[in-house]
C-alpha positions, 0 to 999 in steps of 0.5 A: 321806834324812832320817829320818821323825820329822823329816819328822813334825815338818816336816809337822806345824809346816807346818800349823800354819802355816795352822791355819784353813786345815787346819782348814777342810780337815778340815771334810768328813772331820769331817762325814762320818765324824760322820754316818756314827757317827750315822746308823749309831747310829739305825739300830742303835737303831731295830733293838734297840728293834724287839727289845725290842718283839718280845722281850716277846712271848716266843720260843713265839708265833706271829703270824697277819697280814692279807696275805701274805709273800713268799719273801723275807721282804716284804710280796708283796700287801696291807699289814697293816692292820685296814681290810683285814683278814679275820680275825675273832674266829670264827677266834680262836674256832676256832684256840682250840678246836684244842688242845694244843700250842695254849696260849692265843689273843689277838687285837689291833687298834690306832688312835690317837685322841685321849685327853681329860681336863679340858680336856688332850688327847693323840693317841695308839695306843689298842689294843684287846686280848683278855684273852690277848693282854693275857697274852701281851704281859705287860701288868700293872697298876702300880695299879689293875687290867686288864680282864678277859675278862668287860669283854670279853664286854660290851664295858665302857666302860673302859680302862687307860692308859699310865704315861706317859700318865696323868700327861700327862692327870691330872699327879699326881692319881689317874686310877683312876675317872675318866672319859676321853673316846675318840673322842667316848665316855666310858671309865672308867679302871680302872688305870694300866699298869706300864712296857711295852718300852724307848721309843726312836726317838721313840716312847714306848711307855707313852704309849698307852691300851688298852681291851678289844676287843670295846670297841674294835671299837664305838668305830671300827667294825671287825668284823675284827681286826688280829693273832691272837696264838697260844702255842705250850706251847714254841718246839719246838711252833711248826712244828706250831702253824703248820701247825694254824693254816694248816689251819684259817684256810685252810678260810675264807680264800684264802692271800694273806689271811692269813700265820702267823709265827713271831714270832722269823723275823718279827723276824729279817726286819725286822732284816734289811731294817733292817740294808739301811736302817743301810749306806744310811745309812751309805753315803750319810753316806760320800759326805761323806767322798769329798767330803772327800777331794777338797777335801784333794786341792784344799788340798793342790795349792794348798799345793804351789804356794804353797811351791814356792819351799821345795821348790826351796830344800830340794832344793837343800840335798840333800832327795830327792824321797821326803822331799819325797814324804813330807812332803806325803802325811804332811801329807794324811794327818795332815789326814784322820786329825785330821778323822776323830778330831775326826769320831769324838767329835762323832758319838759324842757327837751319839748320846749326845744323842739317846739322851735322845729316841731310841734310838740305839747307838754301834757300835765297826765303825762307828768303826773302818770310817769312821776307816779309810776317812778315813785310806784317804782322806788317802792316796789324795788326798795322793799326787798333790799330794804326787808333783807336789811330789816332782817339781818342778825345784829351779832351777825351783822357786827361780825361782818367783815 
């Protein structure tokens, strides 16, 4: 039997023989092992981004929503949107007056509109919040000041922006006592935001603007509210808090208007069905890498006719049907490995680019799972071509025109 590295050496010097050919061969495991890495890397981003977003809200909050949850964790009847909404800043009221453990209530609403100054323009969320949820989410002023709960008992014209949005609107001008217009009204700026969350999968989340609720509800004609934030003293506390509210709101409203959630489970929902949508994504990229295999099978066949004349001549000078067994399947393997080498830096550069737009992380099982399989691949597509060389007649080999 001749030794392996000498079979090594065979394999490897056969194609380099065709390099275009062999390149071309590995064209499929390159794309499918680089889209498995990058869209496994989106989706990992999307997840740690939703994180951070959850995350500044801290452990101890527990979050009411229009509709109701089901069972396993979805959505069961309405969708969470403010034009369906039954809460109102009387439930904020009531679930305010509760007590302890109950340490502060905010409530939300969100829309975008579009946010004008001289001439300039940008669509974006403008979110209209309670001074306590303003607490809650951590929002501070890098200049400037936010509104407090008096602007919002009077429903003051003014408004804080994003500290990516303000520069869009104004460039390096001082934006504090200008006047913006939102959705047809004039809203005095009053301070510019300090950095909120980690922007990522194409979104920024300091291109926004926010103003105070009571304001907000005006300006897009909504009585109701979007979410009611309530803070627990501590994450020992939330069982208790959510039954408090549960009780509470259920005086008023059926139980599939409203849901209470603790907003660590909520996030863990949303990470699961996230973490689906990351190996649907991944699974389908690996449908490229099947595709990939059949055509090394395919090359691999078509090799083997081309050079049956040299597998007749090596026989014929003593070779055994293993080395040529193996010279063959080496040969799909070293094709299948290359293009997953090859597939691994293009998709793990092609996530680095896109961190400069989008969250994206580069997972170290997604490198390992999809190498592996593109190394399973050239093994289980080289073994037929490879045992139809190992078992061609050497007399009929030579023959072979």
């Amino acid at each position: 039997m001749i030794p392996t590295g000498e079979i090594l050496k065979l394999s490897i010097q056969s194609l380099l023989r065709n390099k275009t050919r062999s390149l071309l061969t590995m064209l499929g495991i390159i794309i499918g092992v680089s889209a498995v890495i990058l869209l496994v890397s989106i989706g990992q981003g999307l997840q740690s981004y939703i994180t951070n977003q959850f995350e500044s809200l801290g452990t101890n909050v527990v979050m009411v929503l229009p509709g109701k949850f089901g069972a396993g964790g979805g959505v069961a009847t309405t969708a969470h949107s403010v034009f369906v909404s039954k809460l109102s800043l009387n439930d904020v009221e009531r679930i305010s007056k509760l007590g302890s453990p109950i340490e502060m209530v905010g409530a939300s609403i969100e829309s975008t509109s579009n946010v004008s100054y001289a001439g300039k323009s940008r669509y974006t969320t403008i979110g209209g919040f309670s001074a306590e949820y303003l607490k809650m989410m951590n929002l501070s002023a890098a200049s400037g000041r936010v509104y407090t709960d008096a602007d919002d008992r009077v429903s003051k014209n003014v408004v804080d922006l994003g500290q990516t949005l303000a520069p869009k609107l104004f460039g390096s001008g001082n934006p504090l006592g200008k006047s913006v217009t939102i959705g047809g009204q004039k809203f005095r700026v009053i301070g510019v935001l300090n950095k909120f969350g980690s922007s990522g999968f194409g979104v920024d989340t300091n291109e926004f603007a926010i103003m105070p609720l009571t304001t907000a509800q005006k300006l897009f004609g909504l009585k109701s509210v979007q979410s009611i934030g309530v803070k627990a003293k501590d994450k020992d506390s939330i069982p208790v808090v959510i039954n408090m509210v549960k009780k509470e709101l259920g005086k008023r409203l059926k139980d599939d208007e409203f849901s209470v959630v603790d907003s660590s489970n909520l996030l863990q929902t949303i990470n699961q069905v996230l973490s689906v949508l990351t190996l649907a994504l991944g699974g389908i990229a690996a449908i490229s890498l099947l595709v990939g295999g059949v055509g090394i099978m395919n090359i691999m066949l078509v090799s083997v006719t081309e050079r049956t004349r040299e597998v007749g001549l090596r026989k014929a000078v003593g070779a055994k049907p293993k080395d040529i067994l193996y010279q063959f399947l080496i040969e799909a393997i070293v094709l299948s490995l290359g293009g997953g080498l090859i597939g691994v830096i293009i998709g793990s550069l092609g996530a680095w680019g896109l961190s400069n737009f989008i969250e994206t992380t580069v997972t170290w099982w997604s490198i390992l799972l999809s190498f592996g399989v593109s190394a399973l691949i050239g093994i289980i597509f080289g073994v037929a071509p490879a045992a139809r060389a190992s078992k061609l007649n050497p007399i009929e080999a030579l023959k072979y025109e």
